[in-house]
C-alpha positions in Angstrom: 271.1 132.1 228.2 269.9 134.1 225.2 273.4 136.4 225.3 275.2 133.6 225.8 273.7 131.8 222.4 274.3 134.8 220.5 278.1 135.6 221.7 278.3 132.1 220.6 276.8 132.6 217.3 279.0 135.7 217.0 282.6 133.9 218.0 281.5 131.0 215.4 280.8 133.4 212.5 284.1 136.0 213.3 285.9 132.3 213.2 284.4 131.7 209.8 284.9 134.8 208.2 288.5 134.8 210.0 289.2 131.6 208.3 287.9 132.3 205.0 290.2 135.2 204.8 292.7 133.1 205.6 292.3 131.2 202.6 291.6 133.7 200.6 294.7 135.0 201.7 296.4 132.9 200.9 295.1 131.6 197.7 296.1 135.1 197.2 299.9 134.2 198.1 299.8 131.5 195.9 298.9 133.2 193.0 301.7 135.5 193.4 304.0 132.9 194.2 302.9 131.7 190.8 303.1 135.1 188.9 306.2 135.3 190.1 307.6 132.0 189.1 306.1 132.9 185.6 307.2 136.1 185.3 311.1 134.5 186.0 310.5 131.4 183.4 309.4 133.6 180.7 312.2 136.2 181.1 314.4 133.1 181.2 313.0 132.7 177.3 312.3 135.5 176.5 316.7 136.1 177.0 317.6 132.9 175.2 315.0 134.2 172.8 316.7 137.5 172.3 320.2 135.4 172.3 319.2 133.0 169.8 317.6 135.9 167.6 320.9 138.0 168.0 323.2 134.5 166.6 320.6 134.2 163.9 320.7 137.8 162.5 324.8 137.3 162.8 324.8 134.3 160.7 322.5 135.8 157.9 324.5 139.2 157.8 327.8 136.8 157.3 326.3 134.2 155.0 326.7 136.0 151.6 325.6 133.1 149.8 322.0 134.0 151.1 319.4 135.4 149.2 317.7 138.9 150.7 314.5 137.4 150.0 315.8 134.3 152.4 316.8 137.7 155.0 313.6 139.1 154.8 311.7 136.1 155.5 314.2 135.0 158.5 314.0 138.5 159.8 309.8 138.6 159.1 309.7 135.0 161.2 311.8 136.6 163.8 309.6 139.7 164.3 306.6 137.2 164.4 308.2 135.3 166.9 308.6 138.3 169.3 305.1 139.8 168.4 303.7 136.8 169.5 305.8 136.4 173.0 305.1 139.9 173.6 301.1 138.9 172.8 301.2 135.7 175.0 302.8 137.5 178.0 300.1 140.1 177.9 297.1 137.4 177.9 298.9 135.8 181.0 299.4 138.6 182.9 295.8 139.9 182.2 294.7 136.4 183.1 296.7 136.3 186.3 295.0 140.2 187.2 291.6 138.7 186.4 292.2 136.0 189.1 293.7 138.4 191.2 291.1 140.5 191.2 288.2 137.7 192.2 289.9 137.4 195.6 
């Protein structure tokens, strides 16, 4: 009877663990569902981004009414813009490693 307790015991706890790798599993899955979903969304930006910057920088090389201090400042705002993309991707994916990592 003793055996058969502890067989028991053992079948109950390999079910336990079993299950709580399968959520961690797939917590797991989820989160790379979700990397990938915002990887895609900001590549999707970051291209209309790169699109809008491109018009922009066209429109100020053609508008020779424009001053090159109003250039400079266009061209400063745009660099700003991407240094701070760049900066924001970065804390998301360290953010989605850190997570990562706890499962």
């Amino acid at each position: 009877m003793t055996q058969t307790k502890s067989t028991s015991n053992k079948k109950t706890k390999s079910k336990k663990e079993s299950t709580m790798m399968d959520h961690k599993q797939m917590m797991k899955q989820m989160l790379e569902m979700n990397k990938l979903a915002c990887d895609n969304t900001f590549q999707t930006i970051t291209t209309i981004q790169e699109q809008t910057e491109a018009m922009t920088r066209k429109m100020t090389e053609q508008a020779t009414w424009m001053p090159e201090e109003g250039r400079k400042a266009i061209d400063e705002w745009l660099n700003t813009y991407k240094t701070g993309r760049d900066n924001f991707k970065k804390m998301v994916d360290d953010a989605f490693a850190k997570v990562v990592e706890s499962f």
